[in-house]
VONUTI-26211 format. One record per residue (C-alpha): x, y, z. Coordinates in steps of 0.05 Angstrom, whole numbers, padded with zeros to 5 digits, always signed. Example, Ala and Ser with C-alpha at 12.3 -4.5 7.8 and 13.67 -1.06 7.14 Angstrom:
+00246-00090+00156+00273-00021+00143
//
This chain:
-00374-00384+00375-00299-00387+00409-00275-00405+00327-00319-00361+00290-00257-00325+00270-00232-00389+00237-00296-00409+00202-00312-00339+00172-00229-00339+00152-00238-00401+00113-00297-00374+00081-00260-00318+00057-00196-00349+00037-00242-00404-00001-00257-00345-00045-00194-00315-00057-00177-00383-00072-00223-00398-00123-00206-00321-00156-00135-00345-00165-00152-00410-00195-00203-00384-00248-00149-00327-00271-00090-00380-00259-00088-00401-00327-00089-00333-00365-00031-00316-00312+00006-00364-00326+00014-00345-00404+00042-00278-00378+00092-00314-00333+00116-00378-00370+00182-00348-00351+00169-00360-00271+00184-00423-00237+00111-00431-00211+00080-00397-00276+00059-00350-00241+00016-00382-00192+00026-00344-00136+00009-00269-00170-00057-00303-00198-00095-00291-00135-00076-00207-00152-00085-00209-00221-00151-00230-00206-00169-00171-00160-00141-00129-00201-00184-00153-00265-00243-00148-00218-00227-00087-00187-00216-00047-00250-00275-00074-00296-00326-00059-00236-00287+00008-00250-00298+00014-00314-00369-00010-00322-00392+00034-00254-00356+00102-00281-00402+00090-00356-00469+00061-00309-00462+00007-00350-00481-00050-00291-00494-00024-00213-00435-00052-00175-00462-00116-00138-00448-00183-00119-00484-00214-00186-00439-00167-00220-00378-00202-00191-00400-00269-00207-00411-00258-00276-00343-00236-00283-00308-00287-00255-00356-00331-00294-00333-00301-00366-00256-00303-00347-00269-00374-00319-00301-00399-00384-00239-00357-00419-00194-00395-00384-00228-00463-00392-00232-00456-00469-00148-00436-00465-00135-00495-00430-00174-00538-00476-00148-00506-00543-00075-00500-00512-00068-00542-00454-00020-00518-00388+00053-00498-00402+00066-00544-00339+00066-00608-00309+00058-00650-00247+00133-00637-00221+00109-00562-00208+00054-00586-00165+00099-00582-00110+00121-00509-00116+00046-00495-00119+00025-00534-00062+00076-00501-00023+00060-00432-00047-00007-00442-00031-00001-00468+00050+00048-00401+00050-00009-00361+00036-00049-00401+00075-00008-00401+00142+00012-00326+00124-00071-00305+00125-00080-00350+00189-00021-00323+00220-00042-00246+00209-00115-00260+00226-00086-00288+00290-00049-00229+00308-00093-00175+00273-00140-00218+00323-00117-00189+00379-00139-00121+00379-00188-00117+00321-00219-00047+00328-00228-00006+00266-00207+00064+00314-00145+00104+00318-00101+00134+00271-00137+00129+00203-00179+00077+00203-00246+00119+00203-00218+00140+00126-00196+00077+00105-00256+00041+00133-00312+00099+00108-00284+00096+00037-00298+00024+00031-00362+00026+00058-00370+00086+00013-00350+00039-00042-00401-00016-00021-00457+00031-00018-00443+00056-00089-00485+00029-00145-00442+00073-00199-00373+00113-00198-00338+00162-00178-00360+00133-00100-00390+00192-00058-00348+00223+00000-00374+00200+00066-00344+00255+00084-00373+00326+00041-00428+00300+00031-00450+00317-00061-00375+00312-00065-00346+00247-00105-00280+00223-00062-00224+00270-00088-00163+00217-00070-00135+00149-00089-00189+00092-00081-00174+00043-00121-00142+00003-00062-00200+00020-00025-00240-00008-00085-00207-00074-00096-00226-00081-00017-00298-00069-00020-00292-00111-00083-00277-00174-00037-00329-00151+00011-00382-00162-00029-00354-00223-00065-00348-00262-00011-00422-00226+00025-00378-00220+00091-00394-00153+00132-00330-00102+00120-00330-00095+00206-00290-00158+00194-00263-00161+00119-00226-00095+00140-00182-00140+00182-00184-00199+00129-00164-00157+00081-00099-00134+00113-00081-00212+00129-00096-00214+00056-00050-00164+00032+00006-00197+00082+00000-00266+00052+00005-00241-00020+00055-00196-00004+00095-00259+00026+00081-00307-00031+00092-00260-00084+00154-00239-00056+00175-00316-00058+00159-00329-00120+00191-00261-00151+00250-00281-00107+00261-00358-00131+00255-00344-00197+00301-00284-00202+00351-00326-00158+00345-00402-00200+00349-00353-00264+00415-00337-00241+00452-00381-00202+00416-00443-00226+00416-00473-00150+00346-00487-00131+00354-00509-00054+00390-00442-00045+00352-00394-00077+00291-00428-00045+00326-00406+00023+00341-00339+00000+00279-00333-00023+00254-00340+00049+00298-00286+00066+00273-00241+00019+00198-00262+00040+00226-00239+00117+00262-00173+00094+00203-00149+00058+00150-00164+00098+00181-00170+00167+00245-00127+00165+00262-00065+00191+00321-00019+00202+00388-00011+00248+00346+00035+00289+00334-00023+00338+00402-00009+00367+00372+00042+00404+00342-00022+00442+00408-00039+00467+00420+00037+00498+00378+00076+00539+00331+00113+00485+00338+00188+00460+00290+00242+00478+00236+00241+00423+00249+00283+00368+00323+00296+00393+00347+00231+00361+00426+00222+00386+00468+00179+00349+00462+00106+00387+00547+00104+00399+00543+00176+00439+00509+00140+00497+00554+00106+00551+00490+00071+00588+00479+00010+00551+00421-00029+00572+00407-00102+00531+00364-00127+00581+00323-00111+00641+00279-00140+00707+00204-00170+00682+00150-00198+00734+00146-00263+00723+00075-00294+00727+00102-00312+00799+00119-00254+00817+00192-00261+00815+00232-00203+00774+00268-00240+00717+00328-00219+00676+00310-00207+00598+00353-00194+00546+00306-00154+00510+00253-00105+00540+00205-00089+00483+00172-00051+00522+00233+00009+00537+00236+00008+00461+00183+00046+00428+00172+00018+00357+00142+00078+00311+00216+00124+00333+00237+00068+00271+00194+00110+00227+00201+00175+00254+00273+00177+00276+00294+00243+00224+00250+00293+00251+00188+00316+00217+00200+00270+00174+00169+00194+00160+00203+00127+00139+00152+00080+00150+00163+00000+00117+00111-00055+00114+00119-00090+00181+00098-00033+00209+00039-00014+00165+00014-00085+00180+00023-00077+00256-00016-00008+00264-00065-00040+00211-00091+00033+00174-00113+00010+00102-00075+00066+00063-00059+00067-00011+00012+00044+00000-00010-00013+00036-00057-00042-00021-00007-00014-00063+00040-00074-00036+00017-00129-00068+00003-00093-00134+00078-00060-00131+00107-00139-00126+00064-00149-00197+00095-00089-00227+00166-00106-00217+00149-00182-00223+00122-00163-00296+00190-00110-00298+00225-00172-00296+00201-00218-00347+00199-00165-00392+00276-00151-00369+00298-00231-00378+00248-00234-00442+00283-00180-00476+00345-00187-00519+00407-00156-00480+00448-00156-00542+00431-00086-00577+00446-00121-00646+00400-00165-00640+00336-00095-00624+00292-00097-00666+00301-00028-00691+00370-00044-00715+00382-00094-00782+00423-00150-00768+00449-00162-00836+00491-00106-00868+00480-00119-00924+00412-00123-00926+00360-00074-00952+00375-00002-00935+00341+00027-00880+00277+00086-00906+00267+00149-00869+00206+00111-00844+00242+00052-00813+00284+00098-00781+00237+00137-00747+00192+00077-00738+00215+00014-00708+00193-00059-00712+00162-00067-00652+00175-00139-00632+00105-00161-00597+00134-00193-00535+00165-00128-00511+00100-00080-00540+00055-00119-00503+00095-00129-00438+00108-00051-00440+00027-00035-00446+00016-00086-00395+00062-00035-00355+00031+00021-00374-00039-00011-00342-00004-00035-00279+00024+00040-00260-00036+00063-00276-00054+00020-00221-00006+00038-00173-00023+00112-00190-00097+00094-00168-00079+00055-00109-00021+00104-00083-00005+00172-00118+00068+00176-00111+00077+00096-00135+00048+00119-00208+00115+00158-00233+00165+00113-00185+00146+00065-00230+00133+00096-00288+00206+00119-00281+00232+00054-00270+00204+00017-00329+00234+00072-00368+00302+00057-00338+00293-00017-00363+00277+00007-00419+00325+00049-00434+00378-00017-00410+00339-00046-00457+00346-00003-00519+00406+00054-00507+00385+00126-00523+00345+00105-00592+00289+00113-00633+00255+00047-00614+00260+00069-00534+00233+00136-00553+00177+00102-00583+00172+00044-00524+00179+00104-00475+00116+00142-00502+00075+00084-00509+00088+00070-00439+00062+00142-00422+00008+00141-00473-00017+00066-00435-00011+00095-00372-00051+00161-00388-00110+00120-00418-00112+00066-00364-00119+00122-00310-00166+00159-00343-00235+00132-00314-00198+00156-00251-00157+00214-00262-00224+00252-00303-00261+00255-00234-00197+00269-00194-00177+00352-00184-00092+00342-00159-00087+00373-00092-00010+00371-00111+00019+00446-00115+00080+00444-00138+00148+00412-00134+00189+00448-00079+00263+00454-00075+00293+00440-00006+00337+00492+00017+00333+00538-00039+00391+00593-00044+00361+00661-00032+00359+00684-00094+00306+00638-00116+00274+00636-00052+00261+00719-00073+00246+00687-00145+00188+00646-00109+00167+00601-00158+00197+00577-00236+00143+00534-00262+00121+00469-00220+00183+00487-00176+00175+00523-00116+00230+00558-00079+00196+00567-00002+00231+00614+00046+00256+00568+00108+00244+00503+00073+00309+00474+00086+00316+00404+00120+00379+00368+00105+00379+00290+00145+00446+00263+00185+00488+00217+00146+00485+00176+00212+00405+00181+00210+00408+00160+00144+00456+00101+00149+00416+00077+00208+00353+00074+00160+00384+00051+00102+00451+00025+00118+00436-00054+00122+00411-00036+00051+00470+00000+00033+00522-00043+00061+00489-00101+00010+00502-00055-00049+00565-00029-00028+00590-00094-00018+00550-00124-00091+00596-00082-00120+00662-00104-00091+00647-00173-00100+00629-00151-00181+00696-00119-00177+00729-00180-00142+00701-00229-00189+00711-00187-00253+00772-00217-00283+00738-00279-00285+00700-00295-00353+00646-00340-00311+00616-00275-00277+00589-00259-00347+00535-00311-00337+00508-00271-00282+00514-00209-00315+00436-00208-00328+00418-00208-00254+00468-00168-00230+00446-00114-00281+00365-00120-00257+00385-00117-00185+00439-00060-00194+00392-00030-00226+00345-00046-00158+00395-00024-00119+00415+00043-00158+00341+00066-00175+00325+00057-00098+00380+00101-00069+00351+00156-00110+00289+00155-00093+00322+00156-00015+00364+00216-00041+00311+00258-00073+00279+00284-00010+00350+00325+00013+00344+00357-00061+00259+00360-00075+00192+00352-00041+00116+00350-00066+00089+00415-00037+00025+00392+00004-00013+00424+00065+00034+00412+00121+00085+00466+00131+00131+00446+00192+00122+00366+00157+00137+00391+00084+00179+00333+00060+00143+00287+00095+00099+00253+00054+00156+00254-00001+00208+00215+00040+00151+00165+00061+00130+00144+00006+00195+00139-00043+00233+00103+00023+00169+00055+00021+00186+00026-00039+00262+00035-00027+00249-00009+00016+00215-00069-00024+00265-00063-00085+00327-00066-00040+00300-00111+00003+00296-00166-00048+00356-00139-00075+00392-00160-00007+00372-00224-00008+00411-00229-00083+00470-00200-00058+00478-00254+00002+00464-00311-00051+00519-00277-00090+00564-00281-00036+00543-00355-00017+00551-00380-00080+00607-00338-00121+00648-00305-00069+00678-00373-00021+00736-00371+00025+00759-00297+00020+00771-00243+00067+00712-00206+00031+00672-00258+00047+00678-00269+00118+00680-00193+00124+00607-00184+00088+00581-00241+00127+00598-00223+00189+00568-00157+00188+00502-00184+00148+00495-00223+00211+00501-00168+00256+00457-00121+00220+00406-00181+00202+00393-00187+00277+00383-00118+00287+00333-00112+00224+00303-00179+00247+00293-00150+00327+00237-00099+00294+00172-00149+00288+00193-00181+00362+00183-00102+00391+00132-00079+00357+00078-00141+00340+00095-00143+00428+00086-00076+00426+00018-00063+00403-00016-00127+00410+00016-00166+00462+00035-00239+00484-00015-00263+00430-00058-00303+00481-00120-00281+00469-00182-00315+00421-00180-00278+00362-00233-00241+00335-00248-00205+00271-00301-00153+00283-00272-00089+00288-00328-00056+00309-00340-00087+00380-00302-00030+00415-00364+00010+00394-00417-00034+00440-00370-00011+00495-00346+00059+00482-00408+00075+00450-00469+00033+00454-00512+00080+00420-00473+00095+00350-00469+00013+00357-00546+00013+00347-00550+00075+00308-00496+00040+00256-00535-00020+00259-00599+00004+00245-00574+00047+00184-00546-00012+00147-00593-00050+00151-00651-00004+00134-00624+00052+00090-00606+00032+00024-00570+00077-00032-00534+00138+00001-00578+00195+00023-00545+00251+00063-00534+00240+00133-00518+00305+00194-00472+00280+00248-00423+00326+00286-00365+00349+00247-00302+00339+00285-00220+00340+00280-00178+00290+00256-00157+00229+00286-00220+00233+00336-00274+00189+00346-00321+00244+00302-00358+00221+00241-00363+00146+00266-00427+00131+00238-00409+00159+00171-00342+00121+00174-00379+00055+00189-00444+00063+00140-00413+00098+00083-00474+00144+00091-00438+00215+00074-00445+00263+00130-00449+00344+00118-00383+00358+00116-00320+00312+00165-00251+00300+00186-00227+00380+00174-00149+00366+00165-00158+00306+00113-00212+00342+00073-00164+00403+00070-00112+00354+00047-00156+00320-00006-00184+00392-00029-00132+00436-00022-00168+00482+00022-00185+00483+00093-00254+00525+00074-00289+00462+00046-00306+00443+00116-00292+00509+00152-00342+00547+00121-00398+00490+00130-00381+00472+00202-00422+00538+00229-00473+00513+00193-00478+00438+00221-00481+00475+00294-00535+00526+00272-00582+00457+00244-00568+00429+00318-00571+00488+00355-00623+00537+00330-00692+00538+00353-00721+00576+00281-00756+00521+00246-00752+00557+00178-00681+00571+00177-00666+00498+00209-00706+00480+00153-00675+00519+00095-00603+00489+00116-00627+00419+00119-00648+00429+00049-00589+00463+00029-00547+00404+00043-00596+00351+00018-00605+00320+00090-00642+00258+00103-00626+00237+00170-00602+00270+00234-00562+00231+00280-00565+00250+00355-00508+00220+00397-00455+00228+00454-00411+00273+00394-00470+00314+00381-00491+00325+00458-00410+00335+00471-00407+00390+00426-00466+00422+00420-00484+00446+00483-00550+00484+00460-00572+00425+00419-00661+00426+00403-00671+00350+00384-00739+00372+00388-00735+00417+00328-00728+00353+00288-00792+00319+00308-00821+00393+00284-00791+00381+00213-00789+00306+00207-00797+00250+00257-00767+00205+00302-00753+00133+00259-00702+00101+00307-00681+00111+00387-00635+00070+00419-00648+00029+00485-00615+00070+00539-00662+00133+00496-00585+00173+00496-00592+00163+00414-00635+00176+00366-00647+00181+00294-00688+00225+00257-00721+00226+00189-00730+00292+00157-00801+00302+00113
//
């Protein structure tokens, strides 16, 4: 059907739908703060709920993960939320309708729009989609926890799932095959991320400047710098390029270029102002060298389901939840709990002292905390202590250097410790240390001090001008925060903003050192030329997010506090110029990778399969739908980023032993798959029946997949040695595939 990719995208959104309505209610005790009560983060709230008690009760085999399983979970929280709303009725009325109508058609058009581009160019292929995709199915396939690891096969998957999890949790919800949910998912994740980011936004922005037709605009703007923006590198678009990996600052070249000759459908060369295709999009997030700065337009474009992009929407609940418990909080440290308010009251006992009266709102918020960076942790290593750290620097606003944030800070840990644990007790770190970039000599001889490392030749150190060309639309919004704060300071009326300005400075400060601690420190991993990497990536990413909404303040400050001033016409006129540039990004790189947008959409992402390779299409096909549990499957091992291990990647089945590179990364060590790989060849290759035999039993080996991978690269391969020790149970219709059961 030409609009099955409509019909099966209203079947899923139907679903999420109805998951945000049944947990709407609870939600909305949580954000009675919020101008839409939290309507908008019900929809993650529930996924998360879902997500993490399929966790729970899968890690003690309590109940096999299933789609009955699902249903009676959503049934108890429904009837939960039923009885609340008889007992207590909704904390709103009929004049918020509007804000959640609206919120809803944003996720709505934001899921259609993404499936319509995602639409394009489907294919689960390329980069890391084989991981992504094979740990869901993984998932899917698993009755209990930890899932297996599609690829080692006896091993239990040895990196951060629970993403991964909460994916494979809608799959089987909604009974939709995960060829297509992988790309409904990702729409998914873009329409939360959009409406969570608007409702974050309008509430921070009515909380402070009380003007709701503005901060609904701005809170557009946030939606678009968030989850469309990128950086100043797009001025390279206006020059003629750099080599790659010998970035040149853009004002050093005297050949600008904004424009160039395109065909025209007549054949007739046309003058364009921009040429997305002279500018190559992914230089944005690789422009330091050997380093990566990715954001979320472009996780969304290149579509790989990694942690930090399931993280997103969880991330938005974490500071969302940072906030109320920021706004909830008293701001006056006389009025703390832990300190008496009358002098002359009682006197204070050694016990009181040392022990605090907790006051409920702000225990409760902070455990909440401690369960949502759990979360993060799960979902995306690196997200676990960025915001662990940053719920202790709100706390710490909160309470000064005391006894109560001692306590606050340690129940935070404590929450976060136990929340992680059904993860963290089947999970060996493949982190080894914390190195320190450019080391004197001294301590490079010295080696290693604890969890620091001091590695000889370590020593990358980023251009100001590099870094001003990432960050500097970001910057330029704090810098210019401040002088406004400075400008306006005399003035008694800037103390009723003083509560916002302090969350977002606080935004704003937090963010620029997370940018800032990849010159000083990186987390060692496996890559030795790439060795801060991973570190800048993933701090930058949620740089990124907080300063992003944090932008969007800063030009409502200036719209609404700083009029008619040369500081004003100074900071908009270079917001404009630097908006354009960030805003250019999605134009060249949505154009980029998938297009003019003309084609049908569709959602399977397996189709490039029936073309590229018919047979692993049949092969895949037949192994879902007869093979049940997850026996052991042998498929070629190959590299990284290939189109090896595609049947293990699209059943979930786990194969011998995978991907080399990313188990060595998840492991630690490249042996884990070294070591086996002679033995995969020696099953395919030798013509001993006993020893052919003694391997397959080694590895627990069920079925033996024979396909273009295993013909490619093994040359000497005896398919008739496996009719010997098993049989023949499927062959595909141009015979170049087969399938074999062992006895």
């Amino acid at each position: 059907m030409i609009m099955s990719w409509f019909y099966t995208t209203i079947i899923w959104y139907v679903y999420i739908l109805i998951v945000g309505l049944v947990f709407f209610p609870l939600t909305s005790i949580l954000f009675r703060k919020f101008s839409d009560f939290g309507y908008a983060f019900s929809k993650v709230v529930g996924i998360i709920f879902l997500s993490f008690a399929v966790l729970i009760l899968g890690i003690l085999h309590i109940v096999a993960f299933s789609q009955l399983e699902l249903f009676v979970l959503l049934t108890i929280v429904g009837i939960a939320s039923m009885y609340y709303v008889q007992k207590k009725g909704l904390p709103f009325n009929r004049s918020h309708l509007k804000l959640f109508i609206f919120e809803e058609i944003l996720f709505f058009v934001g899921l259609m729009f993404w499936v319509y581009v995602r639409g394009q160019e489907p294919s689960i292929r390329g980069l890391e989609k084989f991981m992504d995709f094979g740990f869901m199915n993984s998932i899917a396939r698993s009755d209990f926890f930890p899932p297996a690891d599609m690829w080692l096969a006896g091993k239990s998957i040895n990196y951060y799932y629970f993403g991964h999890l909460s994916g494979a949790v809608l799959t089987k919800l909604t009974g939709l095959v995960s060829n297509k949910t992988y790309n409904l998912i990702l729409a998914t994740i873009f329409a939360l991320g959009v409406t969570q980011t608007f409702s974050l936004s309008i509430t921070l922005f009515i909380n402070a400047f009380n003007k709701k037709r503005a901060a609904f605009a701005c809170a557009l703007l946030a939606v678009f710098l968030v989850n469309f923006g990128g950086n100043l590198h797009t001025i390279y678009s206006f020059t003629k390029g750099y080599p790659n990996e010998k970035p040149a600052p853009a004002w050093s070249f005297n050949d600008p270029k904004i424009g160039c000759f395109v065909q025209n459908e007549k054949g007739v060369n046309e003058w364009k102002l921009f040429c997305p295709q002279t500018y190559w999009y992914p230089n944005a997030t690789r422009f330091i060298p050997l380093t990566i700065h990715e954001f979320p337009i472009y996780s969304y474009v290149v579509a790989d389901l990694h942690g930090h992009v399931f993280d997103i929407p969880f991330v938005l609940l974490t500071l969302a939840v940072l906030y109320i418990l920021f706004i909830g909080s008293p701001q006056n440290k006389d009025k703390i709990p832990n300190k008496p308010t009358n002098k002359h009251g009682p006197p204070q006992t050694l016990s009181s002292m040392l022990v605090p009266q907790f006051n409920i709102f702000q225990l409760s918020m902070t455990i909440f905390l401690g369960f949502l960076t759990s979360v993060n942790y799960m979902t995306n290593a690196f997200d676990g202590p960025i915001y662990l750290l940053l719920t202790i620097l709100v706390l710490l606003h909160l309470f000064g250097l005391s006894i109560a944030f001692i306590w606050y800070a340690a129940i935070l840990a404590i929450s976060f410790i136990v929340f992680s644990l059904p993860f963290s007790v089947f999970f060996a770190p493949f982190v080894s240390g914390i190195g320190v970039n450019c080391a004197p000599n001294f301590l490079v001889n010295l080696q290693k001090l604890g969890p620091f490392l001091f590695e000889k030749g370590n020593c990358q150190i980023s251009s100001w001008w590099m870094l001003s060309t990432l960050w500097g639309f970001f910057w330029f919004n704090f810098i210019f925060l401040i002088l406004a704060i400075k400008k306006l300071g005399k003035n008694k009326k800037i103390q009723t903003y003083m509560s916002s300005i302090q969350f977002i400075s606080i935004l704003f400060g937090f963010s620029t050192l997370l940018l800032l601690i990849p010159e000083f420190f990186y987390i060692k991993d496996i890559y030795p030329a790439h060795f801060r990497a991973n570190t800048m990536f993933k701090l930058g990413y949620q740089a990124f997010t907080m300063m992003s909404i944090a932008s969007a303040y800063t030009f409502l400050f200036y719209k609404q506090l700083v009029k008619q001033s040369v500081l004003y016409y100074l900071y908009m006129a270079i917001f404009i110029i630097f908006f354009i540039l960030v805003g250019l990004y999605p134009f060249f790189a949505v154009n980029s990778f998938y297009g003019k947008l003309s084609k049908t959409p569709q959602l399977d992402g397996a189709t490039w399969i029936q073309t590229s390779y018919p047979e692993y299409s049949e092969i895949i096909t037949y192994l879902n739908t007869t093979v049940k549990n997850q026996p052991t499957i042998l498929e070629a091992q190959g590299d990284s980023y290939t189109d090896f291990n595609v049947v293990s990647s699209y059943t979930g089945l786990p194969t011998v032993a995978g991907w080399l590179v990313h188990e060595w990364l998840w492991r630690g060590d490249p042996k884990v798959v070294s070591d086996i790989a002679p033995d995969i060849q020696t099953m395919y290759e030798t013509q001993d029946v006993q020893k052919a035999r003694k391997l397959l039993n080694k590895y627990k080996v069920e079925y033996v997949i024979v396909g273009p991978n295993e013909k490619q690269k093994y040359t000497n391969l005896q398919t008739d040695m496996f009719e010997k020790i098993g049989k023949r149970v499927f062959q595909t219709k141009n015979n170049a595939g087969s399938v074999y059961k062992i006895e």
